[in-house]
FISENU-659326 format. One record per residue: residue number from 1; x, y, z of N, C-alpha, C, O in turn. Coordinates in pm, whole numbers. Layout:
BEGIN
PT   n    nc1    nc2    nc3   cac1   cac2   cac3    cc1    cc2    cc3    oc1    oc2    oc3
PT NUM      X      Y      Z      X      Y      Z      X      Y      Z      X      Y      Z
...
***
This chain:
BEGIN
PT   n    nc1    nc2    nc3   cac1   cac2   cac3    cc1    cc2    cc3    oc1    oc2    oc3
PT   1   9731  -5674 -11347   9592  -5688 -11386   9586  -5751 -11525   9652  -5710 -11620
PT   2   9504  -5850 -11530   9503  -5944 -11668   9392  -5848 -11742   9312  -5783 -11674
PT   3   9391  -5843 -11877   9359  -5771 -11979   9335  -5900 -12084   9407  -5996 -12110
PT   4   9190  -5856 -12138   9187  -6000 -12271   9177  -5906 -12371   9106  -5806 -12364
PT   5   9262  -5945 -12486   9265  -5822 -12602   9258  -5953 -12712   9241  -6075 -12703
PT   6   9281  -5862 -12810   9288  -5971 -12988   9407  -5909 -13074   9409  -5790 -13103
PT   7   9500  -5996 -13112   9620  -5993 -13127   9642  -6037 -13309   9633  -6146 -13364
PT   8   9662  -5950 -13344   9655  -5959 -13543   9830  -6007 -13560   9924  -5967 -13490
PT   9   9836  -6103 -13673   9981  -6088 -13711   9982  -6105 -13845   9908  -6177 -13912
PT  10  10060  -6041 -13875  10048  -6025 -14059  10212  -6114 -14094  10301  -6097 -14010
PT  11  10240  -6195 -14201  10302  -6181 -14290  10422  -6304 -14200  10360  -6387 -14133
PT  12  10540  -6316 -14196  10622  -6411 -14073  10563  -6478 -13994  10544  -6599 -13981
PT  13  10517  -6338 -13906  10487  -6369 -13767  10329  -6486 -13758  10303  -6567 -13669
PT  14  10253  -6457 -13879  10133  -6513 -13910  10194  -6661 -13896  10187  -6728 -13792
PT  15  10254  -6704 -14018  10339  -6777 -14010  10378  -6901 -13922  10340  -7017 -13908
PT  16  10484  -6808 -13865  10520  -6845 -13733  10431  -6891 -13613  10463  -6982 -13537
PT  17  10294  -6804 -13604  10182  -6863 -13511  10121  -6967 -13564  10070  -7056 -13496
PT  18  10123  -6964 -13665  10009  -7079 -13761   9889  -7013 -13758   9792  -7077 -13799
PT  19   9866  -6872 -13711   9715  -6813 -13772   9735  -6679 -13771   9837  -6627 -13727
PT  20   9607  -6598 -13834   9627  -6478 -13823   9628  -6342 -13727   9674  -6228 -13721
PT  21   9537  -6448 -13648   9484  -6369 -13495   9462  -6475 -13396   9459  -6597 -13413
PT  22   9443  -6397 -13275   9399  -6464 -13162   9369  -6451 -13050   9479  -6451 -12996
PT  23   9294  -6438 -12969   9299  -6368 -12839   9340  -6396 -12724   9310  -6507 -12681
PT  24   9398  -6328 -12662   9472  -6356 -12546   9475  -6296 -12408   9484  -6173 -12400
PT  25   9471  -6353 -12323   9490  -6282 -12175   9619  -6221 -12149   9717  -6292 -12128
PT  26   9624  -6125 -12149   9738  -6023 -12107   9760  -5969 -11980   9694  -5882 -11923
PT  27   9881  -6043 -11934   9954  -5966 -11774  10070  -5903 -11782  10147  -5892 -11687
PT  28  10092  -5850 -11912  10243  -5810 -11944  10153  -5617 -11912  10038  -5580 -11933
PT  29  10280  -5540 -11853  10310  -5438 -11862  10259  -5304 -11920  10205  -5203 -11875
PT  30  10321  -5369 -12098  10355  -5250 -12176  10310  -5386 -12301  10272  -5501 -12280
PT  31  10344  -5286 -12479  10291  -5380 -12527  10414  -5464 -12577  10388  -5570 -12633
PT  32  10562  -5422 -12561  10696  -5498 -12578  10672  -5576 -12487  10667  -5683 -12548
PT  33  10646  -5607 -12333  10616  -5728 -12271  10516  -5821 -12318  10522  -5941 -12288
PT  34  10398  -5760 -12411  10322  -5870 -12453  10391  -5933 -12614  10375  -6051 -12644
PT  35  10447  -5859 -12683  10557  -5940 -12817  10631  -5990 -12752  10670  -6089 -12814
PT  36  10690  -5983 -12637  10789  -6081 -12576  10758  -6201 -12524  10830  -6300 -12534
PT  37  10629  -6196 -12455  10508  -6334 -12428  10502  -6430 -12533  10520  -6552 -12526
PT  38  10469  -6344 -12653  10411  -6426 -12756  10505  -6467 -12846  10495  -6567 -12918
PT  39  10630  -6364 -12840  10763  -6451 -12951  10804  -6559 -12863  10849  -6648 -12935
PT  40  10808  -6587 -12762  10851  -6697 -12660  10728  -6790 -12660  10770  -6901 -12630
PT  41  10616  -6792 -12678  10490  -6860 -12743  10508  -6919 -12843  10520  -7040 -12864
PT  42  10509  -6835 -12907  10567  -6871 -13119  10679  -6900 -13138  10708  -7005 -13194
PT  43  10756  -6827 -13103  10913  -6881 -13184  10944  -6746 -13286  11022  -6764 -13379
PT  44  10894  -6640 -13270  10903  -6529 -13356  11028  -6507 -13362  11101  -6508 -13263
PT  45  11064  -6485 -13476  11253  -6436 -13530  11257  -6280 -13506  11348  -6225 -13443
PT  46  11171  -6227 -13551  11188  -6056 -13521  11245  -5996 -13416  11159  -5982 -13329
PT  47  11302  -5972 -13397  11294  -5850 -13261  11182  -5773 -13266  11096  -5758 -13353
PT  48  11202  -5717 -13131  11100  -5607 -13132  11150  -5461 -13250  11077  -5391 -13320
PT  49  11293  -5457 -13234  11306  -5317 -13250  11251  -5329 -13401  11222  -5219 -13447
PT  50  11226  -5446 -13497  11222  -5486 -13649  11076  -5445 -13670  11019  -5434 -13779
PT  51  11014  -5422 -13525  10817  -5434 -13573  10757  -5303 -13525  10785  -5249 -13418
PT  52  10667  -5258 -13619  10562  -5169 -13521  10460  -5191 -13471  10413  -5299 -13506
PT  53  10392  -5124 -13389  10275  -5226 -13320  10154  -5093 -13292  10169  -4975 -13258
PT  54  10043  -5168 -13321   9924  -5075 -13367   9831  -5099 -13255   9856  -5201 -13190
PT  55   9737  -5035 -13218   9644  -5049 -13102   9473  -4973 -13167   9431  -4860 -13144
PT  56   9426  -5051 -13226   9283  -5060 -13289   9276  -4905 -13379   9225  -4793 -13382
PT  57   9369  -4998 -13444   9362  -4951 -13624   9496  -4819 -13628   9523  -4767 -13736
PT  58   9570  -4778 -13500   9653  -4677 -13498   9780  -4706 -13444   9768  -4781 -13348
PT  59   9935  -4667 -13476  10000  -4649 -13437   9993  -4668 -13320   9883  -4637 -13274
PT  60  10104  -4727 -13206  10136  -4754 -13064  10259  -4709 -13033  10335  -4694 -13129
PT  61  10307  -4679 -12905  10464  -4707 -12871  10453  -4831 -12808  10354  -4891 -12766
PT  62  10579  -4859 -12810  10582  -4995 -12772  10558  -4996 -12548  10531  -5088 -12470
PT  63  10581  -4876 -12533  10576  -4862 -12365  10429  -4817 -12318  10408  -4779 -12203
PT  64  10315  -4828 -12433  10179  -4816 -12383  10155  -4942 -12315  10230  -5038 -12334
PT  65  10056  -4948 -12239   9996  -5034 -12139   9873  -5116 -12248   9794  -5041 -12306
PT  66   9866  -5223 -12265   9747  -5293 -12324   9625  -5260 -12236   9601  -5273 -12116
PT  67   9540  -5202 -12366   9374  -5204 -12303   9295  -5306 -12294   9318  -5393 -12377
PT  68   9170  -5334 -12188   9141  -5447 -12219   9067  -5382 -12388   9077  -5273 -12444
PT  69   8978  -5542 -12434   8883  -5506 -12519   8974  -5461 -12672   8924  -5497 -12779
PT  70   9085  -5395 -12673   9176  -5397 -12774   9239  -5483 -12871   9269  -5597 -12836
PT  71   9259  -5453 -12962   9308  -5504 -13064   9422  -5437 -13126   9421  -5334 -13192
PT  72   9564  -5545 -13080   9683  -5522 -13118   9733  -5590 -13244   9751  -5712 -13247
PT  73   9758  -5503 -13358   9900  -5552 -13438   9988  -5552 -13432  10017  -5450 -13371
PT  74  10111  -5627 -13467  10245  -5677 -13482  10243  -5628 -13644  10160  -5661 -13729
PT  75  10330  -5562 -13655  10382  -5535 -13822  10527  -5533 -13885  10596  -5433 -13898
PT  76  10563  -5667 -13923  10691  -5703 -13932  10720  -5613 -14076  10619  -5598 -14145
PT  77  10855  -5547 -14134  10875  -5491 -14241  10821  -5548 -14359  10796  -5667 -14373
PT  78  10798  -5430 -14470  10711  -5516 -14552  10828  -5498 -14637  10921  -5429 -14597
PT  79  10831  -5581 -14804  10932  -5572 -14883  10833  -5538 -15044  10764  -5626 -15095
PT  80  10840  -5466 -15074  10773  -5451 -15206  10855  -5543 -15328  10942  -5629 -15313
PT  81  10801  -5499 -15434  10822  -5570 -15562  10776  -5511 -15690  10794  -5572 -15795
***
């Protein structure tokens, strides 16, 4: 079942997409099948195991199912200074 959600990326991965967000039709699974869509989209260097991933404004596991109407982050490590 396809799912249209909105997809945040901070910091690399931003980067790497050339924007910050975007929305997308989702037929993946879980939400590691949808970072796996989209690093094969992008070209993302991360692994999964390197990111956490948020589901409208909270913490996710990576084996939740995408909602429609949701809004997923990607959160690659941050490095202070």
């Amino acid at each position: 079942m396809s799912v249209q959600l909105s997809v945040l990326y901070f910091a690399s991965l931003r980067d790497a997409a050339g924007r910050a967000e975007e929305t997308v039709i989702c037929d993946d699974a879980d939400l590691r099948g949808l970072y796996a869509t989209l690093q094969a989209r992008h070209g993302f260097a991360l692994p999964v195991e390197q990111l956490r991933v948020a589901v409208d404004g909270a913490f996710a596991r990576w084996n939740d199912a995408p909602r429609a109407g949701s809004e997923v982050a990607f959160i690659p490590p941050v490095s202070g200074g």
